[in-house]
Structure formats: structure tokens, C-alpha cells
FIBALUM-73796 format. One record per residue: residue in one letter; x, y negated, z of N, C-alpha, C in turn. Coordinates in pm, whole numbers, plus 50000, padded with zeros to 5 digits. Layout:
% FIBALUM-73796
(A, (X, Y, Z), (X, Y, Z), (X, Y, Z)),
...
% end
This chain:
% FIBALUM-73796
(X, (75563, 03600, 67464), (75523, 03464, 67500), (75646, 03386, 67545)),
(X, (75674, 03256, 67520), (75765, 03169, 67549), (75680, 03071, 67615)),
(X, (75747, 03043, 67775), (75683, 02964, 67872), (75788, 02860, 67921)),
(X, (75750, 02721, 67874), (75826, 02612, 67917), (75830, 02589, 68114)),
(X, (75914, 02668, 68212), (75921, 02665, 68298), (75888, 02555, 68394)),
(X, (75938, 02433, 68361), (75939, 02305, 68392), (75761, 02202, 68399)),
(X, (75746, 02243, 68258), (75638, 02200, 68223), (75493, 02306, 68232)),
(X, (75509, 02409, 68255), (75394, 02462, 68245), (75352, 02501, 68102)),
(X, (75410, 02469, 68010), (75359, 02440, 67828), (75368, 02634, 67786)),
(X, (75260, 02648, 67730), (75313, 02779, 67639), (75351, 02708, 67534)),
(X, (75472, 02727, 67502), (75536, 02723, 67360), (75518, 02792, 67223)),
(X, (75513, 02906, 67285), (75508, 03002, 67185), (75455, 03157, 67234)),
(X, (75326, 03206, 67113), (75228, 03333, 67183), (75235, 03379, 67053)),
(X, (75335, 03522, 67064), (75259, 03605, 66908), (75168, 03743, 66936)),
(X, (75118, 03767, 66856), (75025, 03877, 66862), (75090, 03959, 66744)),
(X, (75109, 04076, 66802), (75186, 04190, 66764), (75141, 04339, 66785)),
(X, (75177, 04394, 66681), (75190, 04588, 66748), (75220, 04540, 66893)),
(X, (75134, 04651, 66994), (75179, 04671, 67130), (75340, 04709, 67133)),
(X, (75327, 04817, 67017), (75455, 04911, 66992), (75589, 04840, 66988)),
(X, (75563, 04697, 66919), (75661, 04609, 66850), (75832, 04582, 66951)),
(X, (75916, 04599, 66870), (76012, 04558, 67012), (76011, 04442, 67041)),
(X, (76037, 04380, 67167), (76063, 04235, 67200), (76174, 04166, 67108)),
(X, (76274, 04190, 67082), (76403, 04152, 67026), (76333, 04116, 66908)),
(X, (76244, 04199, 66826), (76181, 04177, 66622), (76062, 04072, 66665)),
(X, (76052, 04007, 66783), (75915, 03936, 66777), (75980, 03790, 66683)),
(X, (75905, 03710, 66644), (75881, 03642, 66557), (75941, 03474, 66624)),
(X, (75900, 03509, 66732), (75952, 03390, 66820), (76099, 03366, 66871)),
(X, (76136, 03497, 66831), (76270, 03470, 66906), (76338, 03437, 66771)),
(X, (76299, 03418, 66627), (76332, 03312, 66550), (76380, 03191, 66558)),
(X, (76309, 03163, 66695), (76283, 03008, 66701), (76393, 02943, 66771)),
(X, (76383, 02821, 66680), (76529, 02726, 66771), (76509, 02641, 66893)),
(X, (76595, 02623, 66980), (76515, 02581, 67116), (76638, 02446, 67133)),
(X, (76585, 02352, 67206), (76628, 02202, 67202), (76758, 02215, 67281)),
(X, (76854, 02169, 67180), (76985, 02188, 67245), (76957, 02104, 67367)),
(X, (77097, 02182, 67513), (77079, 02183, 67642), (76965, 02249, 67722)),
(X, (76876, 02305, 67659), (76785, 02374, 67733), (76855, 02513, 67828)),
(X, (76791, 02611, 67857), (76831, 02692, 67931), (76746, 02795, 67874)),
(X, (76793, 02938, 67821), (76704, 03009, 67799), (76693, 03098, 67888)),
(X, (76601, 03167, 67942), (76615, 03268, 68042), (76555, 03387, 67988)),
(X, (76634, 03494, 67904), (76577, 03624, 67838), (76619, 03716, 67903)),
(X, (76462, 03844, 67901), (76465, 03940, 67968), (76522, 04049, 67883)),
(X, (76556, 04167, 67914), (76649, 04255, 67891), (76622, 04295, 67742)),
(X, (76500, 04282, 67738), (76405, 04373, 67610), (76451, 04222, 67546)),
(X, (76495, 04115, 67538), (76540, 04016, 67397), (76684, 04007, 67383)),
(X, (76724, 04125, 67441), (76890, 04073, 67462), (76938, 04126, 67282)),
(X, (76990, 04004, 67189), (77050, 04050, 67105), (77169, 03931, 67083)),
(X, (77222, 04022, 67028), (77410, 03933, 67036), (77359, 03820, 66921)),
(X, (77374, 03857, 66797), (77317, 03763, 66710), (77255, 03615, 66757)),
(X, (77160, 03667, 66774), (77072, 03554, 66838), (77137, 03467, 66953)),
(X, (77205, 03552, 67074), (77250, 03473, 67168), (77370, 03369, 67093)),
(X, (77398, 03429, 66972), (77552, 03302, 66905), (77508, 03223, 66889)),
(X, (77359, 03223, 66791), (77345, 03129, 66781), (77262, 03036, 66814)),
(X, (77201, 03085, 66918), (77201, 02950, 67050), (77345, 02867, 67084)),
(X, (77412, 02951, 67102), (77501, 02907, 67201), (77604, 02823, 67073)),
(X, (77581, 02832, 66913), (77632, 02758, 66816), (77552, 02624, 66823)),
(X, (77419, 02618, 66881), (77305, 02520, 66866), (77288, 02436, 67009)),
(X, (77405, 02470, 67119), (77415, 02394, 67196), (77307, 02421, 67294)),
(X, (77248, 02568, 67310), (77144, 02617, 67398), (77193, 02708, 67455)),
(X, (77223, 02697, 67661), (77270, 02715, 67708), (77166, 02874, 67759)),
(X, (77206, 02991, 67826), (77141, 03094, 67806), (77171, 03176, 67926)),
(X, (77070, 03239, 68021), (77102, 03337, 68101), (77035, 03479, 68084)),
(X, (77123, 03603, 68059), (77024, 03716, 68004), (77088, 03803, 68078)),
(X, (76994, 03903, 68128), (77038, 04066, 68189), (77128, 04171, 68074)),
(X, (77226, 04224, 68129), (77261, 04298, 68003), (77210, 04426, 68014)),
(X, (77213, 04496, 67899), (77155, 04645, 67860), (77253, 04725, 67955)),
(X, (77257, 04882, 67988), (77336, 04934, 68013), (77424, 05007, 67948)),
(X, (77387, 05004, 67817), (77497, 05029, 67761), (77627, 04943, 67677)),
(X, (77563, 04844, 67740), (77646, 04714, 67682), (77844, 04712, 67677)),
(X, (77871, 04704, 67595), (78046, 04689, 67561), (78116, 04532, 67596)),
(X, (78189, 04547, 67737), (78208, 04438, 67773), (78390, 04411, 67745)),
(X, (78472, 04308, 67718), (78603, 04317, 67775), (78631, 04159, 67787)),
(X, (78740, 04176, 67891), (78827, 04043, 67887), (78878, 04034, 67788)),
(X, (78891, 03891, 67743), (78954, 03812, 67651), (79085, 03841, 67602)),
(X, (79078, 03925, 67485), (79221, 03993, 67439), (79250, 04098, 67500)),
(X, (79187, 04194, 67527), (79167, 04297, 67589), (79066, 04385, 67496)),
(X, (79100, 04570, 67517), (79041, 04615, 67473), (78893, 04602, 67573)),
(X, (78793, 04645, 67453), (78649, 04693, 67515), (78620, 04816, 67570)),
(X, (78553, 04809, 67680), (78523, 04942, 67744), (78396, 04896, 67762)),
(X, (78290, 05056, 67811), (78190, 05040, 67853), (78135, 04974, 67986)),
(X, (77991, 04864, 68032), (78015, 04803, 68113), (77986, 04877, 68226)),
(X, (77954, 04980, 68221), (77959, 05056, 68392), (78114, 05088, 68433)),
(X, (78200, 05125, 68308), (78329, 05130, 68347), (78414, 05013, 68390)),
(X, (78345, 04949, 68347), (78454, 04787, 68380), (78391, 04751, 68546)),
(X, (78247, 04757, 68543), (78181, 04753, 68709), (78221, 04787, 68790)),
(X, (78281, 04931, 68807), (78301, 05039, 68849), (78438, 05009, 68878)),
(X, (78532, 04967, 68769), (78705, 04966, 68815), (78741, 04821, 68903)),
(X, (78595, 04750, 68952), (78625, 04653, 68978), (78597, 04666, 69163)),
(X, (78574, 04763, 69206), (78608, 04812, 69302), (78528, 04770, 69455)),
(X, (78570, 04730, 69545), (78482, 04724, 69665), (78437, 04586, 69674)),
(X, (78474, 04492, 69582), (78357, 04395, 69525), (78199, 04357, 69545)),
(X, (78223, 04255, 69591), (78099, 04220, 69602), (78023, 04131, 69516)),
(X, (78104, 04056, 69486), (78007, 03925, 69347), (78161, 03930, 69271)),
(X, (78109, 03892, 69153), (78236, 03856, 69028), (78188, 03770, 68921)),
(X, (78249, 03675, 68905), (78220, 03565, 68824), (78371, 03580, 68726)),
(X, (78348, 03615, 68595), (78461, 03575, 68490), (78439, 03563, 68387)),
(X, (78530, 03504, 68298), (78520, 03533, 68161), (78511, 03625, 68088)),
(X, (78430, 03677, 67969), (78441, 03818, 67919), (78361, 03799, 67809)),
(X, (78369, 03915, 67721), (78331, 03925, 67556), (78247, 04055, 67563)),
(X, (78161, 04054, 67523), (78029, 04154, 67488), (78010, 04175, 67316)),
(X, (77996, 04264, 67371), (77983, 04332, 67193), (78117, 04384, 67107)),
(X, (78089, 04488, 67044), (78181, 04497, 66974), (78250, 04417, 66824)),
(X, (78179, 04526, 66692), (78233, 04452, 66540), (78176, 04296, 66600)),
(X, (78037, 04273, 66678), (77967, 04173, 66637), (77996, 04139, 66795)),
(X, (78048, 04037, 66878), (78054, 03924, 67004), (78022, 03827, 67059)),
(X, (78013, 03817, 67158), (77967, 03683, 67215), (78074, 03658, 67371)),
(X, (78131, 03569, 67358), (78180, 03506, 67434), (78114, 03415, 67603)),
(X, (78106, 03500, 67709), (78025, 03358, 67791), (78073, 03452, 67931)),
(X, (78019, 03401, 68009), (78084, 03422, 68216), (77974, 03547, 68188)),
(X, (78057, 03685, 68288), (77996, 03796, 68312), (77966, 03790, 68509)),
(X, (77827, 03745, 68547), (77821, 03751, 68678), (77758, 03842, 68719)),
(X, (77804, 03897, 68846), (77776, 04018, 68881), (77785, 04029, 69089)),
(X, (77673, 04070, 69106), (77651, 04096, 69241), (77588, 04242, 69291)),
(X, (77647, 04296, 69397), (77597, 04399, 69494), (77492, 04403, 69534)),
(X, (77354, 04494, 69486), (77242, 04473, 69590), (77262, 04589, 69685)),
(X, (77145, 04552, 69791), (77160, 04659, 69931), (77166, 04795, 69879)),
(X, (77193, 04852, 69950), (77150, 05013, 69862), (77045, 05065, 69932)),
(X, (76943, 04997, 69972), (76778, 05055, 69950), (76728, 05027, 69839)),
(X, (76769, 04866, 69818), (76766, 04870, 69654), (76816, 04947, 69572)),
(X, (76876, 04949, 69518), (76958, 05073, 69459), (76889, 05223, 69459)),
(X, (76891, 05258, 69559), (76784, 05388, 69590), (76650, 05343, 69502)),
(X, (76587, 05253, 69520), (76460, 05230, 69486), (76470, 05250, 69331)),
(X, (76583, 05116, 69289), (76578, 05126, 69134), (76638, 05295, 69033)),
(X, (76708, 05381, 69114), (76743, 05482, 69042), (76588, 05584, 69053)),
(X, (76536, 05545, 69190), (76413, 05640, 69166), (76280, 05585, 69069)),
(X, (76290, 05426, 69042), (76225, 05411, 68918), (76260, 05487, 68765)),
(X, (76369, 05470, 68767), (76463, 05518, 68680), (76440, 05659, 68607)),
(X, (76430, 05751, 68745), (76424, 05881, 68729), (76245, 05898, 68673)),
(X, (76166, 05803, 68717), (76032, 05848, 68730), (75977, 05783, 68578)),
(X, (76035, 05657, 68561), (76014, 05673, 68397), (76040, 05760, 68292)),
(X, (76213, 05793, 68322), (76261, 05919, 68241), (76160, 06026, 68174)),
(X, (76111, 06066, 68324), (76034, 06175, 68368), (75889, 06166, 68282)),
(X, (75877, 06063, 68295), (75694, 06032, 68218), (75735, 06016, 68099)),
(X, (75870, 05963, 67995), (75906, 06022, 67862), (75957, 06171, 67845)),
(X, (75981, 06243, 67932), (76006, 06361, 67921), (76160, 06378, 67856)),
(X, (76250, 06284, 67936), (76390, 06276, 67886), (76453, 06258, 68015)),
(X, (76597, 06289, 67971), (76671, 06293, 68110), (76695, 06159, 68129)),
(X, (76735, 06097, 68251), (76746, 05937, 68310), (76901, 05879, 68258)),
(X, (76916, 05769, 68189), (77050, 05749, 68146), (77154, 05740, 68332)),
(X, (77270, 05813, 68260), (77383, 05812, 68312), (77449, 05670, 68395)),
(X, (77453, 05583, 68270), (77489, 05444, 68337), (77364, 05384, 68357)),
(X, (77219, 05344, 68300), (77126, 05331, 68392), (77155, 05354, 68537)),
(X, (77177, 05461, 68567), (77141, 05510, 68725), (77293, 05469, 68799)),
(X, (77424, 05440, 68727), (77493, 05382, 68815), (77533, 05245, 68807)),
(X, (77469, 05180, 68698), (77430, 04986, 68718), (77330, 04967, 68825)),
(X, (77239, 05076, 68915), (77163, 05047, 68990), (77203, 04958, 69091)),
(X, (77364, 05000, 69131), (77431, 04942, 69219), (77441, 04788, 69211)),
(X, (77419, 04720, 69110), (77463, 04602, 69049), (77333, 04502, 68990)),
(X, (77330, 04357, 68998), (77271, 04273, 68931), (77364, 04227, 68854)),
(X, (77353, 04250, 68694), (77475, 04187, 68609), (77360, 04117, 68514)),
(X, (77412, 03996, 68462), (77389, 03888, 68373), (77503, 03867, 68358)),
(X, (77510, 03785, 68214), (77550, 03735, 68145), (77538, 03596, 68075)),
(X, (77607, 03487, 68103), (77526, 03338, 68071), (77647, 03271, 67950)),
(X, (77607, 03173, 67922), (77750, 03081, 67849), (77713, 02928, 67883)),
(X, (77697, 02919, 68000), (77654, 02823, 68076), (77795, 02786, 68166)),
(X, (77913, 02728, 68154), (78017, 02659, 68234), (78026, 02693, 68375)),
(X, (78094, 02742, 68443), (78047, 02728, 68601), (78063, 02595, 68663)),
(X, (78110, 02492, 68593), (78084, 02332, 68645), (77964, 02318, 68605)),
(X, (77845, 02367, 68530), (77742, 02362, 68535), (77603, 02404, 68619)),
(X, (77699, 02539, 68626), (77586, 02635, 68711), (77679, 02717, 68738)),
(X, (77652, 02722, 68913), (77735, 02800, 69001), (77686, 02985, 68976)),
(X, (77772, 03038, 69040), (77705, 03208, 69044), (77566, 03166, 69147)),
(X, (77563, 03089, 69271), (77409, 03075, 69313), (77327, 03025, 69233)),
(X, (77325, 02956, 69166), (77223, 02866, 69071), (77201, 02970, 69012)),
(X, (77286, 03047, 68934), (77276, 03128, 68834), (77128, 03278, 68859)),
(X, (77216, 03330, 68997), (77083, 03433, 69059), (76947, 03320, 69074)),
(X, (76949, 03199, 69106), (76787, 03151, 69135), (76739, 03133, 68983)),
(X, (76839, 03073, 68897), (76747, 03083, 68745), (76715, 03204, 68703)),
(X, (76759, 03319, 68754), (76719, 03457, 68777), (76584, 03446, 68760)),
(X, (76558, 03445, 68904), (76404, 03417, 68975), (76318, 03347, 68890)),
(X, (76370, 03280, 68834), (76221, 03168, 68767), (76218, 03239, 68653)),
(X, (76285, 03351, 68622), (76246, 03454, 68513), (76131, 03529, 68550)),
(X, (76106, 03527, 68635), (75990, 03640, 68747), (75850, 03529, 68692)),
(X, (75845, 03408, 68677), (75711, 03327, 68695), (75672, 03380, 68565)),
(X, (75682, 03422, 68438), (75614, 03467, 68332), (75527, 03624, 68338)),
(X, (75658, 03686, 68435), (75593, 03819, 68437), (75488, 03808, 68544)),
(X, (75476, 03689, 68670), (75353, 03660, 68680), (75242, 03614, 68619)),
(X, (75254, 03557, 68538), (75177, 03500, 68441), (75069, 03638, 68348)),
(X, (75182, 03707, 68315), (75139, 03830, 68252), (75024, 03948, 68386)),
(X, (75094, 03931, 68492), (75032, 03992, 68593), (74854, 03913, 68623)),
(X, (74875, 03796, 68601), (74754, 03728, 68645), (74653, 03746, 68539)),
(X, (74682, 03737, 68418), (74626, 03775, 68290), (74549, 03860, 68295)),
(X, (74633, 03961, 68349), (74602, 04130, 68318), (74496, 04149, 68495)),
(X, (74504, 04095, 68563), (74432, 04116, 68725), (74280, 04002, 68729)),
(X, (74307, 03870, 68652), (74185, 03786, 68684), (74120, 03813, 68574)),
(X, (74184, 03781, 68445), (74095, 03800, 68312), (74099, 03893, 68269)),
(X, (74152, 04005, 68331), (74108, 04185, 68282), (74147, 04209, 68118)),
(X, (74242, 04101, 68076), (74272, 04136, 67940), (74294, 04218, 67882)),
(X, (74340, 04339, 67953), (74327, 04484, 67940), (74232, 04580, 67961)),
(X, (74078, 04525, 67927), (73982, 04600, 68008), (73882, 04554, 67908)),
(X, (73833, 04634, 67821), (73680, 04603, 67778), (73572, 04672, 67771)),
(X, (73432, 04628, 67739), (73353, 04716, 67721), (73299, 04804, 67596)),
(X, (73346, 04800, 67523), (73311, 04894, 67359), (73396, 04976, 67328)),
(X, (73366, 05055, 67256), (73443, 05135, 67163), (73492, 05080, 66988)),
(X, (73467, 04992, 66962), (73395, 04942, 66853), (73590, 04883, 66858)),
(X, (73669, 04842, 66743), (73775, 04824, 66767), (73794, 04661, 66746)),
(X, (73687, 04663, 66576), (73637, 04508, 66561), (73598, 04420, 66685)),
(X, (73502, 04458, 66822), (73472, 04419, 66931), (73559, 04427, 66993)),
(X, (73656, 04513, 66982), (73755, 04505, 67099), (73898, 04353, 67056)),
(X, (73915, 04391, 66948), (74031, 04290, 66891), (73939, 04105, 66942)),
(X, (73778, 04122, 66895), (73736, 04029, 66931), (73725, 03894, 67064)),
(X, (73699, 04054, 67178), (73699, 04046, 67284), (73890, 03959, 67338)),
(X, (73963, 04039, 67305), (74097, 04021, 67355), (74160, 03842, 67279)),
(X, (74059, 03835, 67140), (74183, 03691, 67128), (74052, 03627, 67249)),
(X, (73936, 03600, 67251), (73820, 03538, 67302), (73897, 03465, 67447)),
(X, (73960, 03589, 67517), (74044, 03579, 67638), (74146, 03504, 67636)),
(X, (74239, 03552, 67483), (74335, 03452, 67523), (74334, 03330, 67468)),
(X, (74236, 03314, 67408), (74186, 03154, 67393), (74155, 03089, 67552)),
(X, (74055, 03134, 67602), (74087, 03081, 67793), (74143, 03082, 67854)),
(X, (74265, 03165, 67849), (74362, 03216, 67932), (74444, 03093, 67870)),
(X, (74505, 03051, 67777), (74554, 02977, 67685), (74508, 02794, 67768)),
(X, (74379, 02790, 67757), (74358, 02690, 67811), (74327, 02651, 67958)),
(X, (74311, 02781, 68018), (74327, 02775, 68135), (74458, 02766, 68207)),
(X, (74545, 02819, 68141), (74661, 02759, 68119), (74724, 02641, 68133)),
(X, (74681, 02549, 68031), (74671, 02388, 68022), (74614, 02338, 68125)),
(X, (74494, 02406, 68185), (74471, 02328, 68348), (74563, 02348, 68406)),
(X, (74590, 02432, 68432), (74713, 02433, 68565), (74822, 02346, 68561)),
(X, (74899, 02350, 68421), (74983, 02266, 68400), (74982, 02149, 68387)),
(X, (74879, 02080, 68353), (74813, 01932, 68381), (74770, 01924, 68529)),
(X, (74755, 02008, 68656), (74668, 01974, 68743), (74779, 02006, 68807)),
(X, (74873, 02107, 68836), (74923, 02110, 68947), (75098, 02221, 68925)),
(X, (75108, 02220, 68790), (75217, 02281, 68765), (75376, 02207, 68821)),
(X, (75350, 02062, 68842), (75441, 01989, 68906), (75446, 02001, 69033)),
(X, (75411, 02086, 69125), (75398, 02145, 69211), (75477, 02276, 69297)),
(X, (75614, 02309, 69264), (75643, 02415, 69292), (75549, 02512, 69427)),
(X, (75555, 02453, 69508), (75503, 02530, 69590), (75303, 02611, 69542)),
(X, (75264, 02570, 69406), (75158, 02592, 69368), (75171, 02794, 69358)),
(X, (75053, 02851, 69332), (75034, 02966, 69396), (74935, 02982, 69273)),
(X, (74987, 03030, 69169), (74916, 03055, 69025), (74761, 03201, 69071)),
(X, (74798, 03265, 69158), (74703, 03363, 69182), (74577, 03276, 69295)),
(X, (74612, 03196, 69328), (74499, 03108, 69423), (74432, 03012, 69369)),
(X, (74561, 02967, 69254), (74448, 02897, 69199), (74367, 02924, 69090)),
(X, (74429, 03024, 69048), (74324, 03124, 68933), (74135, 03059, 68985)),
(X, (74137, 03113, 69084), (73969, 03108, 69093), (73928, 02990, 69124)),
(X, (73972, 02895, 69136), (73932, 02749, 69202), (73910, 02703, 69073)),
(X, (74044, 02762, 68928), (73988, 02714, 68775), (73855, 02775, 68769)),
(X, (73858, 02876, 68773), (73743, 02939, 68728), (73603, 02881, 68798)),
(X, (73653, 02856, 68927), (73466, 02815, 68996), (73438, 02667, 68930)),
(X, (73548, 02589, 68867), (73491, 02457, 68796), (73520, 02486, 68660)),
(X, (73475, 02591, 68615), (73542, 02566, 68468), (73408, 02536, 68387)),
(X, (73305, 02569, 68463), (73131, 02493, 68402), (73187, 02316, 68417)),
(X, (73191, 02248, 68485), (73254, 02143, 68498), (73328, 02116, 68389)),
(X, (73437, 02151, 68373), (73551, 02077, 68276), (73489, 02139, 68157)),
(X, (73406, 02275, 68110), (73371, 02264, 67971), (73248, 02137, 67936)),
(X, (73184, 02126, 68042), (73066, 01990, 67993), (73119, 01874, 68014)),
(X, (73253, 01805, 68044), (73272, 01690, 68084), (73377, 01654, 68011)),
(X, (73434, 01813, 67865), (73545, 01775, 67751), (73516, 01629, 67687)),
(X, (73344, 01607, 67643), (73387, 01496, 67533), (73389, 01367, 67606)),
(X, (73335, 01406, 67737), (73401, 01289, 67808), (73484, 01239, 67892)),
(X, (73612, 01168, 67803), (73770, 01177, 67887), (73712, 01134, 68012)),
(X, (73697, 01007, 68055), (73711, 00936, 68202), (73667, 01057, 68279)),
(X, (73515, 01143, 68267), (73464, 01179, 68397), (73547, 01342, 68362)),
(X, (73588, 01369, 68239), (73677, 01523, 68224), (73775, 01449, 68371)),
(X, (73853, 01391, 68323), (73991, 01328, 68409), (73985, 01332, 68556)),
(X, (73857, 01281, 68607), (73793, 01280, 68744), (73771, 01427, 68749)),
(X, (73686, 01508, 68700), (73720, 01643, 68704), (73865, 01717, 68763)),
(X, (73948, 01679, 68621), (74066, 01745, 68675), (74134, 01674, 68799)),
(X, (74109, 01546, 68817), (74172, 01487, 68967), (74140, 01568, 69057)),
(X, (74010, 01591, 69070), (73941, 01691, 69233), (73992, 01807, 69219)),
(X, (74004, 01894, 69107), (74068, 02038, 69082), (74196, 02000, 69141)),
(X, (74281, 01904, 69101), (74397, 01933, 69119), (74441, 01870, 69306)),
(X, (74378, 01838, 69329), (74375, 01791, 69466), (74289, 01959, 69574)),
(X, (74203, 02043, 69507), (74165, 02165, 69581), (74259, 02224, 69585)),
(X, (74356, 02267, 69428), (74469, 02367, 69432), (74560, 02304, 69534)),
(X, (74617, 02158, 69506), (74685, 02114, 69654), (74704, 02149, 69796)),
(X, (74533, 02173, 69815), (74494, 02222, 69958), (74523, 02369, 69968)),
(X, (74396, 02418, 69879), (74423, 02529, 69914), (74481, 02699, 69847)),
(X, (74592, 02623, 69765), (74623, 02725, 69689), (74768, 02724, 69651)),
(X, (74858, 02691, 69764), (75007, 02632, 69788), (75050, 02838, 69847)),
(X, (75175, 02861, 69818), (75217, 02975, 69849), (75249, 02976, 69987)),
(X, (75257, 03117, 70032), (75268, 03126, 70150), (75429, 03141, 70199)),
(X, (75507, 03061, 70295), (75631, 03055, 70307), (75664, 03183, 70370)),
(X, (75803, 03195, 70339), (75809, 03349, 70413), (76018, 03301, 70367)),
(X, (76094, 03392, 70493), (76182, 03394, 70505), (76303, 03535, 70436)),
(X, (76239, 03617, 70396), (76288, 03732, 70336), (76171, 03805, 70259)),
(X, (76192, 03807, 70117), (76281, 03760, 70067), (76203, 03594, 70073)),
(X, (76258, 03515, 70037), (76245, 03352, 70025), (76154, 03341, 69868)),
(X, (76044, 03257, 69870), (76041, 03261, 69755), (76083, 03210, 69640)),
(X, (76031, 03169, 69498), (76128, 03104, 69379), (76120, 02991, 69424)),
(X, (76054, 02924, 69479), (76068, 02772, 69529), (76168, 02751, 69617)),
(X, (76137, 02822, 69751), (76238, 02813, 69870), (76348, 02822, 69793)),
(X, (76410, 02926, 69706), (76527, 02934, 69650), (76537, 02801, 69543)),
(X, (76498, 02780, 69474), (76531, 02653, 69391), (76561, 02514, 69520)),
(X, (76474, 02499, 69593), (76485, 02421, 69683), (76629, 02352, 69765)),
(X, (76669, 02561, 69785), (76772, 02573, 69860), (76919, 02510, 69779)),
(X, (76883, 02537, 69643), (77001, 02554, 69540), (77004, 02389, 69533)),
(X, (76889, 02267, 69503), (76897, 02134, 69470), (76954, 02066, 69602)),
(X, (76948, 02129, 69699), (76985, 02072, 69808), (77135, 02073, 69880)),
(X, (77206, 02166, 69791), (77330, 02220, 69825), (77424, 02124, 69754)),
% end
């Protein structure tokens, strides 16, 4: 799924093998409006593709793989845990650098220290996936734990290394999205055995999910501080409402006015100081 951050808009939804990799989906075909910002998760990281964004004037922030081949500019390539690693009692690093080998991409390699409870945490994910494929845990996997590395071709007169970690974060609002999917509309949950019923059942959902969707983003997606899991059910307790009041715009409209004035009230996130949330952090970053 491709989710216009700003706007609330799904852009783009394919339906695929579960199996399918992220990188072969169909969407990541797609050309995106020069100056945008793409924010791809690890599973779309391909060099190819990132050129040619970045030939099309689409600016890009992506996690790298761990086995990724990094070097400075006119410099040989080494592996990127080795280059992490020789860079020593470091704490953040912002530079220039080239990824990939026969095939490259040119853009700022940023890189920060997390705590090492983190660290602990993520190598024991690490180990416990391994474990449930019944393979040993990669090598540099378990010592990038130490590290948040991205990779952008975004200017640093554009976007600082802080900006950079909060557009991080607003990578997190899809995999909520996916979380809410899967927790309110049980999209993963049916009742038959029947496979015809089941395929049935699942688009049925994301046809609502789809347009329930479109409420939010018409009602209250301009909203950072909005709280997509609170207001899940406030759609749902008027959604008898907005389906009988579609063919009629004025009193649909009055509809969505009062919806979007409940989520207002009562379905704003809860502030909290550690960690801060994607708002507080965007907040923090426009204000600096």
C-alpha cells in the first residue's frame, strides 16, 4: 500500500501472493511527483528504483539492508557493518557515500547510536525470528543492532540528520494503519472454510476499510494530534449515518461535520514525554 502522509489519500493498494516480495510489487513501478519525499521500508529497498527517483527529482529516505555495500566517494567498497564499525566511538554520522556495487546510488549515509537496551531487544528479535525459520541469525544483522542507518539523497540544506530521524517516524503511521486493519476490521479473521468465501470476505473489507479510510482523511486527517485507533469506532458507530445520507451531499456533509468535530474531542492522542510521539516530534522539528 502507498499512503499519501500529508493527505491521508491511499494512492496506491495491490493485491498480491501473501508470499510476494515487497520490492516485485507492482506499485513500486510507479512514478511519484517530483519533490515529494518517499519514505521506503527495508523490504522496498532497491538500488534501481531508488536512481530513478532520484533521476525524476524524487527526494527519498530508506533503511538499508544489512548486507548492504557502502563506500566513500572514490573509495573502495566495503561491507556496511565494516564501515559502521571502523567508525568508532561515534555517535551520529552524517556523510556522503555510494551504495551498491556493479549497480550505485549516490546520496548522505545517516547514522545514529541507539541505547543498548535497544540493541539487546533488537538482537533478541533477531535471534527469535532466526529461530522460528530454523536458521542461524545473520552475523551483521545482529551487529547493525547497535545502529539506526538510513540512507536519503535529500541535501542536508534540506533536511537536517533531525528532520531526517522524525521522517523516520511518519514511516511508523502506515504500519499503523496495517495494525488497525488487522485489530478493528479483523481482516485477518474469517468465518468459512470455503476459499471462494474467504477471498470474498477479505476484498468486502477492504472496500470499507478503503472508505473508511476516506472518512478519516476528509474529517480529521489534518489533524496531527488525531488518534487513528480512537477514532476507528466513532467511524464505525456513524457509519449507518453516512451510508444513508451518501446521495445526499448537504445532510452527508453535516454528517461528516459532527463526526469530525467527535474525533476532535474525543479521539486526539495521548501526550507523553518518552518516547514523544510522531506529532510531538514533527512539532518539535517545525519549530526549530
Amino acid at each position: 500500500m502507498q499512503l499519501d502522509v500529508l493527505t491521508g489519500t491511499i494512492t496506491a493498494l495491490d493485491l498480491v501472493n501473501g508470499r510476494a516480495a515487497d520490492r516485485a510489487l507492482p506499485l513500486q513501478q510507479q512514478d511519484l511527483p517530483p519533490g515529494s519525499l518517499l519514505l521506503a521500508d527495508r523490504g522496498f529497498y532497491h538500488l534501481e528504483r531508488l536512481r530513478k527517483h532520484d533521476q525524476h527529482g524524487v527526494f527519498w529516505i530508506t533503511r538499508l539492508p544489512s548486507n548492504a555495500v557502502v563506500a566513500y566517494p572514490g573509495h573502495a567498497a566495503q561491507p556496511l557493518t565494516t564501515f559502521v564499525r571502523e567508525l568508532g566511538p561515534v555517535t551520529t554520522w552524517d556523510c556522503a557515500i555510494v551504495v551498491g556495487k556493479e549497480r550505485y546510488v549516490h546520496g548522505r549515509l545517516v547514522v545514529t547510536r541507539v541505547a543498548q537496551t535497544v540493541a539487546d531487544q533488537r538482537r533478541a528479535r533477531i535471534r527469535q525470528h532466526a529461530q522460528h525459520q530454523h536458521r542461524m541469525p545473520s552475523a551483521a544483522a545482529l551487529a547493525l543492532a547497535d545502529w539506526n542507518v538510513v540512507i536519503t539523497n535529500a541535501p542536508r540544506t534540506l533536511i537536517s540528520p533531525t528532520e531526517v530521524w522524525a521522517f523516520v517516524r511518519v514511516r511508523w503511521q502506515i504500519e499503523l494503519l496495517f495494525k488497525l486493519w488487522k485489530s478493528h476490521a479483523r481482516i485477518d479473521d474469517w468465518r468459512t472454510a470455503n476459499p471462494a468465501r474467504i477471498l470474498c470476505e477479505i476484498y468486502a473489507k477492504l472496500i470499507g476499510l478503503v472508505f473508511h479510510q476516506w472518512i478519516l482523511a476528509a474529517s480529521s486527517w489534518h489533524d496531527p494530534e488525531r488518534s487513528l485507533f480512537k477514532a476507528a469506532p466513532i467511524v464505525a458507530g456513524m457509519a449507518g449515518e453516512l451510508a444513508s445520507t451518501q446521495a445526499d451531499p448537504p445532510q452527508f456533509l453535516r454528517v461528516l461535520t459532527r463526526l469530525a468535530a467527535l474525533i476532535q474531542r474525543w479521539a486526539t492522542t495521548n501526550k507523553r514525554h518518552q518516547p514523544p510521539t510522531t506529532a510531538q516530534r514533527l512539532r518539535a522539528v517545525t519549530a526549530s
